[in-house]
C-alpha positions as CSV (number, residue, x, y, z in Angstrom):
1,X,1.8,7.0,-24.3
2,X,2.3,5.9,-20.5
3,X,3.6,2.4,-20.4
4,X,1.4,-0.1,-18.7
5,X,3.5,0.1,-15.5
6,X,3.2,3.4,-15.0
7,X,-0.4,3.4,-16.3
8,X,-1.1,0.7,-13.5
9,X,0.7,3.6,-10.8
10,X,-0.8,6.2,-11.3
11,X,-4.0,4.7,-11.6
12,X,-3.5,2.1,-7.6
13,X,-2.3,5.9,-6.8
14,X,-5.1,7.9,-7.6
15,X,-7.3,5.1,-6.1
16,X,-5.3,5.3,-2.5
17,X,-5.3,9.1,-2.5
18,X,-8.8,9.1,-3.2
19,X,-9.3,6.3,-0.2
20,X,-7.2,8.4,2.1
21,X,-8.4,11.6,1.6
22,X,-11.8,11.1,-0.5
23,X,-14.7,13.4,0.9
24,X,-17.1,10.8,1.7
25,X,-14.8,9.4,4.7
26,X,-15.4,12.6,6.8
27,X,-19.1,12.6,6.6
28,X,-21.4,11.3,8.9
29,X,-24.2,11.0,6.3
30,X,-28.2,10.4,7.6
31,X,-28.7,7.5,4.9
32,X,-26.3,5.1,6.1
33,X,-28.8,2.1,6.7
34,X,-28.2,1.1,10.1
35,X,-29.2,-3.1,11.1
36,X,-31.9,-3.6,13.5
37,X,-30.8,-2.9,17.0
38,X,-30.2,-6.0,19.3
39,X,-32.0,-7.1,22.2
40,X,-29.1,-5.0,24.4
41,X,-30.3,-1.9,22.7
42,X,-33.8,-2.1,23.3
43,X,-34.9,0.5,25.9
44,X,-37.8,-0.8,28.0
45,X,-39.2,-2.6,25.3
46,X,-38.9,0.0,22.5
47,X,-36.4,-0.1,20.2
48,X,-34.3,2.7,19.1
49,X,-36.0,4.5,16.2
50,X,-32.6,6.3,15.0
51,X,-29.2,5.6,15.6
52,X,-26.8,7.7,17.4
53,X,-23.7,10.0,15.0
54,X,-20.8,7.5,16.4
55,X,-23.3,4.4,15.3
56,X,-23.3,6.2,11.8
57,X,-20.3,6.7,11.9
58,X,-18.7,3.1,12.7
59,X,-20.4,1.7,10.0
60,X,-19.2,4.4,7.8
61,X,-16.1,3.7,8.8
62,X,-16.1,0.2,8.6
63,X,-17.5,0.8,4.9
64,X,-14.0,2.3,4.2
65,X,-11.9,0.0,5.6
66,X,-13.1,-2.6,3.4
67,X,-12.4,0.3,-0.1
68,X,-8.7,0.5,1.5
69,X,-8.5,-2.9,2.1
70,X,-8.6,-3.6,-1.5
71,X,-6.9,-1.0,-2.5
72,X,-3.8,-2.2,-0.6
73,X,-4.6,-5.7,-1.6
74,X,-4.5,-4.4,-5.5
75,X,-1.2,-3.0,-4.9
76,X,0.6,-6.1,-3.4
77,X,-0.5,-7.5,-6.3
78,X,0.1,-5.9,-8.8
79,X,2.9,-7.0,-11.1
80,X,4.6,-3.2,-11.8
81,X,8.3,-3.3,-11.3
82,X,10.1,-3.2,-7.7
83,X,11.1,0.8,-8.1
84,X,7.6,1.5,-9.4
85,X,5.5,-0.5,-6.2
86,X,8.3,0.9,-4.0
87,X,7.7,4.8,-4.9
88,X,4.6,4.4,-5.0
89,X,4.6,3.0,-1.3
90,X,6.9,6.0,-0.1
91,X,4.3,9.0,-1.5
92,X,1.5,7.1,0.2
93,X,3.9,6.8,3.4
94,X,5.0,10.4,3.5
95,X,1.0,11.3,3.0
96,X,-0.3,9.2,5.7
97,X,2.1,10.4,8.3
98,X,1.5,14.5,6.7
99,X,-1.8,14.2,8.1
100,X,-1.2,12.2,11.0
101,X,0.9,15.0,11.7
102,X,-1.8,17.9,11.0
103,X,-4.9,16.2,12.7
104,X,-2.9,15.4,15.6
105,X,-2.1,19.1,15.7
106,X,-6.0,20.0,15.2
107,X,-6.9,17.3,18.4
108,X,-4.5,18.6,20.9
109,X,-5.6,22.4,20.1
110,X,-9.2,21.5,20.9
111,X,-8.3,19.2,23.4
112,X,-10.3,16.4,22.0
113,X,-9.1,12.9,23.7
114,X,-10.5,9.4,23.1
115,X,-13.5,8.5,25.3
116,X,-15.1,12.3,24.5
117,X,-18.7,12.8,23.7
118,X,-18.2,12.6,19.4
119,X,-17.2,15.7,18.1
120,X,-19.7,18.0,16.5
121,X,-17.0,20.6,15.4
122,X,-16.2,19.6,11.7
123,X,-12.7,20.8,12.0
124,X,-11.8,18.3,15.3
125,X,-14.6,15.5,13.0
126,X,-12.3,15.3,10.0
127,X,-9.4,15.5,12.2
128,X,-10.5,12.1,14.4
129,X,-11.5,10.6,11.1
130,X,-8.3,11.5,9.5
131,X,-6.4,9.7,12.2
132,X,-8.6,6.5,11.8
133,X,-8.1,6.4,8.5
134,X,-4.5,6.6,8.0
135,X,-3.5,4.4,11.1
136,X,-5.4,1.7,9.2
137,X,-4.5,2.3,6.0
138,X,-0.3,2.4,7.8
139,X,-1.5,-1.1,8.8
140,X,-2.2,-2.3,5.9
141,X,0.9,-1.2,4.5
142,X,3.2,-2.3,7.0
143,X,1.6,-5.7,7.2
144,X,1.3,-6.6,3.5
145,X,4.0,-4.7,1.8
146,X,6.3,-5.4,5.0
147,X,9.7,-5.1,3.7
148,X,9.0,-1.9,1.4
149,X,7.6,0.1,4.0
150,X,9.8,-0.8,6.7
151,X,12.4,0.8,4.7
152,X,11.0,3.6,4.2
153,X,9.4,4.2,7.9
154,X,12.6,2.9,9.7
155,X,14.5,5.6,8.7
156,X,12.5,8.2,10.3
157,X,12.5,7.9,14.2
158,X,9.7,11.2,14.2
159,X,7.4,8.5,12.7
160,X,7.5,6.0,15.3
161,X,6.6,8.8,18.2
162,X,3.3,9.4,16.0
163,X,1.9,6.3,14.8
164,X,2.8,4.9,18.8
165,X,0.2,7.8,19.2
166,X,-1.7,7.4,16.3
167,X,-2.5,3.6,17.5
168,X,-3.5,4.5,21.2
169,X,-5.8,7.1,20.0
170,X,-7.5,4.8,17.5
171,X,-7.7,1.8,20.4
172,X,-8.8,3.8,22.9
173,X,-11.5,5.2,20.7
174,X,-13.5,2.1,20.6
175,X,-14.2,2.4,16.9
176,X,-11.8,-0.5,16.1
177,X,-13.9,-3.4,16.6
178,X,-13.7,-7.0,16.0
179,X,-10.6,-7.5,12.9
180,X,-10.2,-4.1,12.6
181,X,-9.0,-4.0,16.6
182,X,-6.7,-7.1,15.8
183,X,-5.3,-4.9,12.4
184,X,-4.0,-2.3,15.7
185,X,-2.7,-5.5,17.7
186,X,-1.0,-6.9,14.3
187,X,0.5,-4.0,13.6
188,X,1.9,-3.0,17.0
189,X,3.6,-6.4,17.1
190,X,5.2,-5.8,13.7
191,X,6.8,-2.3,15.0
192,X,8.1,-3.4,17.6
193,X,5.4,-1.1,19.6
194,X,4.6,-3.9,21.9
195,X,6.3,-7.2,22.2
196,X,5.1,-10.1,20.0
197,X,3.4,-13.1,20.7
198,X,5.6,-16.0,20.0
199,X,3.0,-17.0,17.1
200,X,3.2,-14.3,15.2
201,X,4.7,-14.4,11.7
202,X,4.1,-12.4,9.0
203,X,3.5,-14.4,6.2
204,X,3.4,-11.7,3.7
205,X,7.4,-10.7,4.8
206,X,8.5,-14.1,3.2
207,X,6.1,-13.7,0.1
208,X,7.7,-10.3,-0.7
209,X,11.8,-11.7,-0.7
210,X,10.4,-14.8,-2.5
211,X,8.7,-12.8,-5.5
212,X,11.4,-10.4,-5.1
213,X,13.8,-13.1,-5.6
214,X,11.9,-14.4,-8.7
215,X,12.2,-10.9,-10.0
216,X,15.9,-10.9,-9.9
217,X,16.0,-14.8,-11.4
218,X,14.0,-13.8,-14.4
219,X,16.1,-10.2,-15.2
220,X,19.1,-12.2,-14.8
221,X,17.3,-15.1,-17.1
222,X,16.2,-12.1,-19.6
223,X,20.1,-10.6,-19.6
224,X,21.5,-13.9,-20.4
225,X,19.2,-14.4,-23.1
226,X,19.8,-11.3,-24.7
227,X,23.3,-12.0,-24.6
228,X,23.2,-15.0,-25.8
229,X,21.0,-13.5,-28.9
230,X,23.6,-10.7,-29.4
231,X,26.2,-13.2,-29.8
232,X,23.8,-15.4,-32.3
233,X,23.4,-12.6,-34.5
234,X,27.0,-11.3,-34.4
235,X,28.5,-14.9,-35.4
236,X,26.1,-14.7,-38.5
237,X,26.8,-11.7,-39.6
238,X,30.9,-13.0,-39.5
239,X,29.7,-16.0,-41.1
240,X,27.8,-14.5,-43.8
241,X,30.8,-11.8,-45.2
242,X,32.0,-13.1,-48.6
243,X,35.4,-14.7,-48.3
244,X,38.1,-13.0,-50.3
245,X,39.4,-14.7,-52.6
246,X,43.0,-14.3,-54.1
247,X,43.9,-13.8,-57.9
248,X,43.8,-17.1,-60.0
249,X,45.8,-18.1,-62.7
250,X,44.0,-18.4,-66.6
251,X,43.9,-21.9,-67.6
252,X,43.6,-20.9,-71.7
253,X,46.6,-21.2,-73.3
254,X,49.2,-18.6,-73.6
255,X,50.5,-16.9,-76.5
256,X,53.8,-17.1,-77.2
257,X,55.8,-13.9,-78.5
């Protein structure tokens, strides 16, 4: 049986993966319901009976963000153990920046760029969305699990050259809209892509060391406890051993010889 740590890991795991790479994301599917168009989409007086792919696809994509969004939000969460929440984090890591790596590959051979027509070629599709995906998802991470990931991105200079790309792709695209746009601005700031503003804290950097601290307080709490029980039980077991007593004298009388 799987403790309920690692229960917990596999299952926020499963659930990212799925987010990341699940099939839905790549499809622009024909029964996304689409808002009525405003009055800036109305063409002399007629309005727009079907929405273009990259409509579709926005709200598709929006659609995710808010699935990964929780997904992430579940992890920060959750109360598995340090080493657990920080493996975890690494496999995601290493899998976002694997297919950063591969659709980046798949762009430049087609020489798709931002500001193209959108793509009707599923390979150079899934490789666009691909990017989206996992530069948010990045964000996310490195935003609300700040001190984990940094760790584990820091130590990989490679990384930094492809999310810098990764982000200008995504911004230039014009898919990131509204907080999703900010998410890219956020995130620059907090990797030292582009300077930060002089308001900007991350309040989930101090939230970490501050649980992280508690952590450490209550192990140490829990080790002195046991300790303390250890050396409870060992004085009653000294305590309870039956004293040894020496050989007594007869107090009948003696017979003389």
């Amino acid at each position: 049986m799987w403790s309920r740590n690692l229960y917990w890991t596999f299952f926020v795991y499963v659930w990212i993966i799925n987010t990341i790479f699940g099939p839905y994301m790549l499809i622009v599917s024909e029964e996304v319901d689409i808002p009525p168009p405003e009055d800036s989409e109305r063409i002399e007086g007629k309005v727009q009976s079907k929405a273009s792919k990259y409509d579709r696809y926005v709200k598709l994509f929006e659609h995710q963000r808010a699935i990964q969004l929780d997904a992430i939000k579940s992890l920060q969460k959750s109360n598995m153990k340090y080493d657990h929440k920080y493996k975890l984090t690494e496999t995601m890591v290493k899998d976002i920046f694997r297919v950063l790596e591969e659709s980046k590959n798949n762009l430049t051979e087609f020489g798709f760029v931002p500001g193209d027509p959108f793509p009707e070629n599923e390979t150079v599709r899934d490789a666009m969305s691909n990017v989206f995906e996992n530069t948010a998802m990045f964000g996310d991470l490195i935003l609300r699990l700040p001190d984990i990931t940094h760790d584990i991105y820091d130590k990989n200079k490679h990384w930094e050259f492809l999310i810098g790309w990764a982000v200008w792709f995504s911004m230039e695209s014009g898919v990131f809209q509204g907080p999703h746009e900010q998410l890219l601005s956020l995130m620059s700031m907090e990797l030292g892509l582009i300077p930060k503003d002089e308001s900007f804290v991350n309040p989930y950097q101090e939230m970490e060391i501050l649980k992280e601290m508690e952590e450490a307080e209550k192990e140490l709490e829990e080790k002195q406890n046991k300790e303390k029980s250890d050396k409870s039980k060992k004085k009653k077991t000294q305590n309870s051993k039956p004293k040894r007593k020496g050989p007594k004298l007869s107090g009948g009388h003696h017979t003389e010889l």
